[in-house]
N, C-alpha and C positions, 0 to 999 in steps of 0.2 A: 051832465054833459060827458060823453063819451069821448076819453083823454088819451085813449090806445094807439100808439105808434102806428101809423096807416103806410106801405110801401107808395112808394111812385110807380108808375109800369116801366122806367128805365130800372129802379133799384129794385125791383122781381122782374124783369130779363135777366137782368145781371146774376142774379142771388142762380136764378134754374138756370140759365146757360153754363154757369159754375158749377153745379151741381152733375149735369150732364158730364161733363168732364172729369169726373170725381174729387172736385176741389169745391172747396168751402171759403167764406167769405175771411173765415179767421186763419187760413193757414192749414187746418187739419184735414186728414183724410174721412170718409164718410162712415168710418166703424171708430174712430178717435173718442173720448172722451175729454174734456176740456180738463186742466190741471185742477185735481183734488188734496184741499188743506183742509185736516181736521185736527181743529183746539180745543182742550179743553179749560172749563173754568175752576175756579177753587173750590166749588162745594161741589158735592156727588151727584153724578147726575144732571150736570152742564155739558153742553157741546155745541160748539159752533162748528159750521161748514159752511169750504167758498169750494164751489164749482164753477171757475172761471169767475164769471163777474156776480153771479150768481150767489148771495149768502143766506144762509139759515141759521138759528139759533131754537135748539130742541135744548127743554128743560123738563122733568121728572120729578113727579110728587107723590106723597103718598098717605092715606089715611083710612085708618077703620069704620067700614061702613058695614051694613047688615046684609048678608047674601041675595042674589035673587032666588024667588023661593024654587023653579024649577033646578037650581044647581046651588043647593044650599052648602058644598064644600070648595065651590070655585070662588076665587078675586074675580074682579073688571079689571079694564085696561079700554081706555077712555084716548082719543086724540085729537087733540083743540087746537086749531089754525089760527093765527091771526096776521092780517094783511094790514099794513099799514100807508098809507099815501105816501109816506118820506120813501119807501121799497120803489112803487112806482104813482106815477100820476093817475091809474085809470083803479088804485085800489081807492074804494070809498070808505072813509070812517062809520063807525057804527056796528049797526050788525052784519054779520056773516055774510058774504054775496054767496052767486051759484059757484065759483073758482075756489072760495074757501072750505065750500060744505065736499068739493067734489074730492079736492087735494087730500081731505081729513082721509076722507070714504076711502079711499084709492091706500092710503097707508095704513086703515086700519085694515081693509080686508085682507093686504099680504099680512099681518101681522098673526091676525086670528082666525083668519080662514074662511068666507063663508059660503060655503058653496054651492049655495040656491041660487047666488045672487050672480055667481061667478058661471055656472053652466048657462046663467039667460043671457050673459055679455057673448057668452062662445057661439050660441045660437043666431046672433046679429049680426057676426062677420065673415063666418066661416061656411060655404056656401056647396065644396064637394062632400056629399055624408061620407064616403070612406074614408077621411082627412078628420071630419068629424068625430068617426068612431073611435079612433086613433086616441084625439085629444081627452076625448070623455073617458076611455077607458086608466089614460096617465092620469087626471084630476082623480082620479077611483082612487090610485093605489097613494095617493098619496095625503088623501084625506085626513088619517086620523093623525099621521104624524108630523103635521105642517104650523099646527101650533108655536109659534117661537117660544113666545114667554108661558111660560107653565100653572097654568092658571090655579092647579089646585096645591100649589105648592103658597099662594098667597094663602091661605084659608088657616083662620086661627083656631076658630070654634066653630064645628061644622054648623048651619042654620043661623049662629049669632054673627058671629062679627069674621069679615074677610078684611083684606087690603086690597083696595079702589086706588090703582096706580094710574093716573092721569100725566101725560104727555103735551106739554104746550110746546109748539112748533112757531116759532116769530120770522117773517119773510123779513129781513133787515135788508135786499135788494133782488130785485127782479132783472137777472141777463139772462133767463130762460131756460127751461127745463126744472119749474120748481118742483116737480116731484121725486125727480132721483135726488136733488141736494136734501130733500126735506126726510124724505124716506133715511137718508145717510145721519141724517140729524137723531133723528129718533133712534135708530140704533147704537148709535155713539152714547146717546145721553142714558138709555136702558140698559146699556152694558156694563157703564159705570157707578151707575145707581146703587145705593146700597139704604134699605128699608130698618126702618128700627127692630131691635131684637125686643118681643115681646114673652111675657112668660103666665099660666095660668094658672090658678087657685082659685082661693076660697071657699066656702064650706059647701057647695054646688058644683065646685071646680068647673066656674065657668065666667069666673073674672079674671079681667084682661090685667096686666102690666105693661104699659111700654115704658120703657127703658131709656134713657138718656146715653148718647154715645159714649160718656165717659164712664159710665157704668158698666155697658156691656156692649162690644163690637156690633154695627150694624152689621147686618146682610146683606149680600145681595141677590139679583133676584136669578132666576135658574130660565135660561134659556139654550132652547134646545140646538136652536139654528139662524142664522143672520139671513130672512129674506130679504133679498137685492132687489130694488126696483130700476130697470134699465128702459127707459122710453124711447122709442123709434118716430121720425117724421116721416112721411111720403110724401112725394111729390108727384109732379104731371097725372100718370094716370095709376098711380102705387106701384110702378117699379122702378122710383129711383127711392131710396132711403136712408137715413140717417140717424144715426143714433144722439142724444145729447144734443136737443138743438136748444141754437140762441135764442134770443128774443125775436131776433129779427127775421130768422129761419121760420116763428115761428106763427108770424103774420103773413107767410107765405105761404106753408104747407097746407098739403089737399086735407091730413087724416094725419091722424097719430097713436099708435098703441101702448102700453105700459104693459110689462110682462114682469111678472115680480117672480124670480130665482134664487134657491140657497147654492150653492159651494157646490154642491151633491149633484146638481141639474133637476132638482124634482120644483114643478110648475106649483108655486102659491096661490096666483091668481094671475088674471089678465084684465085690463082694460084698455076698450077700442070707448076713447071720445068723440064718437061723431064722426064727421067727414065721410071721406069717399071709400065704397066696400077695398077690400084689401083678397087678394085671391090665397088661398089656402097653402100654396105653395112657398109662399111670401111669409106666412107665417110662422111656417116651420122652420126656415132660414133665420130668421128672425129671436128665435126660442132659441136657435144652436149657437146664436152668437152672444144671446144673452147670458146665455149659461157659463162663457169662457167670460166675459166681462164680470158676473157675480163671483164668479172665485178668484180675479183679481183682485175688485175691491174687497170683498173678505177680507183677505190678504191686506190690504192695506187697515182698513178697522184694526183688524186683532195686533196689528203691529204699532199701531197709534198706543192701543189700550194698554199691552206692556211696556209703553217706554213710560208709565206714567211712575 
């Protein structure tokens, strides 16, 4: 039985007559982001985040696994969602739905880049080719250095043994907009993460040691850049917008994009979920404001991560 907040046609008048106006149901204006608290927990590599009513809990593990054989000097970097009913009524127990597998997808791709998958989303919504040419030529330049976490800096023995750093992401409540608070999760919990220090020998010099933290200081892991996932709603016919929306914004809206940004302004990735085309000009707007939101939050991360 499908358990999802459904509006009234008074409570979507209401939410788009507001909208129209550039006010919001909770007070904010329509470029606002809802009040961001990031905590951490006592072991490495915990992080909780409340965006507004919205909470995440991103946690960071790590273990020696065998390379894939095509990049037998790189780690993985793996990220696992899990929804749970007490978050909201309409998550079901069990295995992964389509909202778990998309949430995962959408924060691993800004994380590691993947850009076959990223030029066929660009192709879907974006509809003038010289707007086109534009985007495709920015996704060019920023390809090989868009990497966050440095994958070959996991790698112990080239071909034998790397570190498989996996990322569990927990919805502890749904007010909407789970991907920017989950995307903030993950970055929080990989910032602070610190991987055992391992050392090699034996008569092959190609036996592992990992270490015990009281032995010898973990590490952590080497990341290049915090990409920022900042999500935008449309409404009526995609020119009204809004960044950070509720839940209830969220059973509203026509269309929704995700644009994941570092600090720098250089584009990660995008994702258009569905909904209604979005015109090219809309877009770019969109990217320009995203990029002043991702160096804010930046800014707020790295200043969480020193007061620790």
């Amino acid at each position: 039985m499908d358990q999802r907040w459904r509006p009234t046609v008074n409570e979507r008048e209401f939410i788009e007559q507001a909208l129209q106006s550039d006010l919001r149901v909770d007070g904010r204006r329509p470029f606002d982001f809802r009040k961001l608290t990031i905590s951490f927990g006592r072991e490495d590599g915990s992080a909780e985040v409340l965006l507004g009513e919205t909470c995440v809990m991103g946690y960071v593990t790590a273990q020696l696994v065998p390379p894939y054989k095509d990049r037998p000097n790189e780690g993985t970097l793996a990220i696992f969602t899990e929804f749970s009913p007490m978050a909201d009524p309409a998550f079901e127990p069990g295995r992964p739905g389509e909202a778990a597998i998309e949430l995962g997808r959408v924060i691993d791709r800004g994380l590691r880049w993947s850009p076959d998958g990223c030029l066929a989303v660009v192709f879907l919504f974006v509809r003038e080719l010289e707007v086109w040419s534009l985007i495709r030529i920015h996704f060019w330049s920023v390809r090989r250095e868009s990497r966050a976490v440095d994958m070959e800096s996991l790698c112990v023995v080239a071909g034998k043994h790397v570190w498989a750093v996996r990322v569990d992401l927990h919805i502890l409540d749904n007010g909407g907009n789970l991907t920017d608070a989950a995307n903030i999760a993950a970055l929080a919990a990989l910032s602070t993460f610190r991987r055992p220090e391992c050392t090699v020998g034996g008569d092959d010099g190609q036996q592992v040691t990992v270490h015990d933290p009281e032995v010898m200081d973990p590490l952590p892991l080497t990341i290049h850049h915090l990409p920022i996932a900042v999500t935008f709603a449309y409404f009526g016919d995609g020119n009204i917008m809004v960044i950070d929306p509720t839940y209830k914004e969220e059973a509203v809206m026509g269309g929704r994009m995700t644009a994941t940004i570092n600090s720098n302004g250089d584009v990660c990735a995008i994702q258009k979920a569905g909904g209604e085309g979005v015109m090219s000009s809309v877009i770019m707007q969109c990217l320009r404001i995203a990029s002043v939101k991702a160096a804010d939050i930046t800014s707020k991360i790295k200043t969480k991560i020193h007061q620790l």
